[in-house]
N, C-alpha and C positions, 0 to 999 in steps of 0.2 A: 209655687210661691212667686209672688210678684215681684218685679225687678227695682232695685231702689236707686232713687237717683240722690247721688254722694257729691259732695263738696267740701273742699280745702282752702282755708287760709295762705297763702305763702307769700305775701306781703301786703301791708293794709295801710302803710303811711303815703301820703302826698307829698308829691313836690319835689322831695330828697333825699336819698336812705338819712336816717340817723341812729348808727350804730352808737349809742349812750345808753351808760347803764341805768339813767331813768326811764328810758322807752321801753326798755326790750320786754315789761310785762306784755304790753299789746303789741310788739313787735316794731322794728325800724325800715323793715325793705320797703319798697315802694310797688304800687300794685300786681299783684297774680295772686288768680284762683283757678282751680281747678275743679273741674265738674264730672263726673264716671255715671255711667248709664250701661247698664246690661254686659257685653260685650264689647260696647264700641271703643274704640280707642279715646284716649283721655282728650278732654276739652278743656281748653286755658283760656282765661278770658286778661288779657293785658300780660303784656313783657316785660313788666318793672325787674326792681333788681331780685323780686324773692324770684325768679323765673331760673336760677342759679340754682338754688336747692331744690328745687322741683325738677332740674334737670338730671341732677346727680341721684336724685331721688327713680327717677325712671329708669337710670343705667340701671341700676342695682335690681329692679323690681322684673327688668324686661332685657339679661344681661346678652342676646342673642339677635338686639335689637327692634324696631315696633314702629310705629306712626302717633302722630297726634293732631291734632287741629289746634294751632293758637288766632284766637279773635281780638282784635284790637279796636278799642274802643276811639282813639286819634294817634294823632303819630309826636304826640310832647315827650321830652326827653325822657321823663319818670314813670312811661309807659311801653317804653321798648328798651330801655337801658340794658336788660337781663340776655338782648337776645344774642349781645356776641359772646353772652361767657355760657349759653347752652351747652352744654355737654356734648351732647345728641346730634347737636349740629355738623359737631365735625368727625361723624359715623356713617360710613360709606351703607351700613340696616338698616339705616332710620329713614323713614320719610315724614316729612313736615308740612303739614298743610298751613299755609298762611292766610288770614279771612281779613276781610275792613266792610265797610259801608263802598270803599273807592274801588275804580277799575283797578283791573290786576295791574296793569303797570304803573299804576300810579306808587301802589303800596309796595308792589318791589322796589320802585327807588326809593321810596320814603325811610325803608329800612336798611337798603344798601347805603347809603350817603352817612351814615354814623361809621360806617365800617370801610373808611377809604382814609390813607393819608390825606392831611396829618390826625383826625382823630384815633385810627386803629390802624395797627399794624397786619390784620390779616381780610381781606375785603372779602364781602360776602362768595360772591365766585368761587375762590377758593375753600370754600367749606364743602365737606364732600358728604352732606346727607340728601338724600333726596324732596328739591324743596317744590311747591307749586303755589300760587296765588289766585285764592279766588275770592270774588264780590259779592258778601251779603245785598242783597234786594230788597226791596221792602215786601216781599213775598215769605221771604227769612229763607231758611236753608232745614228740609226734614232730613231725617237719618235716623232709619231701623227703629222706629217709636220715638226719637225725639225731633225736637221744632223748636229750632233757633230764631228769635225775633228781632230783627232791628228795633229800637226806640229813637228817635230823634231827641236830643238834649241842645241843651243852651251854654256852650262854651266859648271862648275866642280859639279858632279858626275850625270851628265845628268838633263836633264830640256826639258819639253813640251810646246807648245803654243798649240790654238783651234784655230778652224774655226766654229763657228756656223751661219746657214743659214737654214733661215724661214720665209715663207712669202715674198718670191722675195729679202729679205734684207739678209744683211752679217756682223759679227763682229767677227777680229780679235784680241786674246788677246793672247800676244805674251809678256811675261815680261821674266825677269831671262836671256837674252841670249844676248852672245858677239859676237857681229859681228867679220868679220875674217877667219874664216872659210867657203871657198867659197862656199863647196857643200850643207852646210846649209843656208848662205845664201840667194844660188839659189831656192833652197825650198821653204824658208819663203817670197820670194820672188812670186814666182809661188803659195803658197797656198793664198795669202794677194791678189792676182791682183782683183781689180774689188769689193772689200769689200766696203759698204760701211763707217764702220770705223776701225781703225787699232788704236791698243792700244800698246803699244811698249814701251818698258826699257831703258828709258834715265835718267839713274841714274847719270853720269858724263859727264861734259863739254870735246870738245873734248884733252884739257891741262889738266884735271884732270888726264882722263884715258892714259896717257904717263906714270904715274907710278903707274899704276891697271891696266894691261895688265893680262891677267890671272884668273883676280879675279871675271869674270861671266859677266858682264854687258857692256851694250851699253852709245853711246852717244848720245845728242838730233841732232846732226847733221847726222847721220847716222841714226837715224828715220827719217828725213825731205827729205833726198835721196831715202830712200825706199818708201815711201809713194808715192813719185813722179816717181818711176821708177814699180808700182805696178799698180797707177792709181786709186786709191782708194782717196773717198771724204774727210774725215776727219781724222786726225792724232791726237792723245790724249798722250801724255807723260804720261811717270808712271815710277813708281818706286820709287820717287823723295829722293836723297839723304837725308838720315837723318840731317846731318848738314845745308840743305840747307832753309833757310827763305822760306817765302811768297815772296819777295821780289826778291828772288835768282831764285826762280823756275818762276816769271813773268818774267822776265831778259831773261831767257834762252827760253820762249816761244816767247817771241819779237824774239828773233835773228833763232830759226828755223819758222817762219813765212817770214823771208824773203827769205825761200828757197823752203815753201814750207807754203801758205798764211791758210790754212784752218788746223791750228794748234791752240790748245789748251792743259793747263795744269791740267791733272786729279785734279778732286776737289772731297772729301767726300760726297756725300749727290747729286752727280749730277743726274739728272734723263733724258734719254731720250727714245721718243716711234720712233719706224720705222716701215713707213705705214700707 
């Protein structure tokens, strides 16, 4: 039987958890997902705050200890927030692979500097999992049937999307990047064709971002264009504004469905296998 490649919600909001009982249908953490393929050790792509329940999630699943790969897509607060309250981190079993677009030593300081007085009380050093840092390429990174792609995206002070493909299937996660910039994205266009799902940053309606030009992010209408100009089966919003309800972020999934029908709005806790 063929091996399926699996994916988890574990935080889908931008910018800033918000723990409100309007969100929490689609979820309040701030980015992490998680990707499972065959055997290998689980794959996280950003360290926002759901990186917290996905940690306590792996003690229990793996109580003897294990590894993982977390892939960061930039190093902005709402994408590494998760990573000093990791669990795993401070488990002399664990070993932790750390991935960026940047040399290793860039992204080990980048991560250690949240975790020094006076922001945190326990500096990275002292965490006693086994950690190491390596640098996605634009070659990407293979592993026992999968292939990790760097994507170039359009953020203030840079920002990455993936391509992971395994097992005949394809998923795109593609958050942080503002459309606009044509040669990126043609890119993200040409790395996304044929995926079968695309995860894409539609943190603003397209009235909102008339006055957030600048400020990194896409809209759900220019996710529903690219999906359809890519060819790819499913479109999954993300990001989802902090101020925005359950109610706001269905609203905005109704209206890019009618440009582009096989749309839905990231939800925490979503699971799907492919294959």
């Amino acid at each position: 039987m063929p091996e399926q490649l699996e994916m988890r919600f574990w935080g889908v909001r931008g910018s800033i958890p918000t723990p409100e009982a309007a969100n929490l249908g689609y979820g309040g953490n701030t980015s992490c997902v998680e990707f499972r393929y065959g055997g290998l050790p689980p794959m996280i792509f950003d360290g926002g705050s759901g990186l917290r329940q996905l940690g306590l999630a792996l003690e229990r699943e793996f109580p003897s200890g294990g590894e993982c790969r977390i892939f960061f897509t930039h190093f902005h607060w709402d994408h590494i927030q998760g990573v000093p309250f990791f669990s795993p981190m401070y488990r002399p079993d664990w070993a932790i692979r750390f991935c960026s677009s940047h040399e290793p030593e860039v992204l080990e300081t980048s991560l250690a500097e949240q975790m020094r007085p006076p922001f945190f009380p326990v500096t990275m050093p002292a965490k006693r999992a086994v950690r190491s840092h390596e640098q996605v390429d634009g070659n990407g990174l293979a592993m026992d049937g999968v292939r990790v792609r760097p994507i170039l995206l359009h953020h203030p002070n840079g920002s990455i999307g993936y391509r992971v493909d395994a097992g005949g299937h394809s998923i795109v996660y593609a958050t942080d990047h503002e459309h606009g910039d044509a040669a990126t994205d043609r890119g993200l266009t040409e790395q996304a064709a044929g995926a079968d799902i695309l995860i894409y940053d539609a943190q603003y309606t397209p009235d909102e971002y008339e006055s957030r030009r600048g400020w990194g992010h896409s809209t759900w209408e220019r996710g529903a264009h690219l999906a359809r100009q890519a060819g790819v089966q499913q479109l999954v919003l993300f990001h989802h504004e902090p101020l925005r309800s359950d109610e706001g972020v269905s609203a905005i999934v109704k209206e890019a469905q009618a440009i582009f029908a096989n749309t839905i709005g990231a939800t925490e806790g979503w699971h799907v296998s492919l294959g």
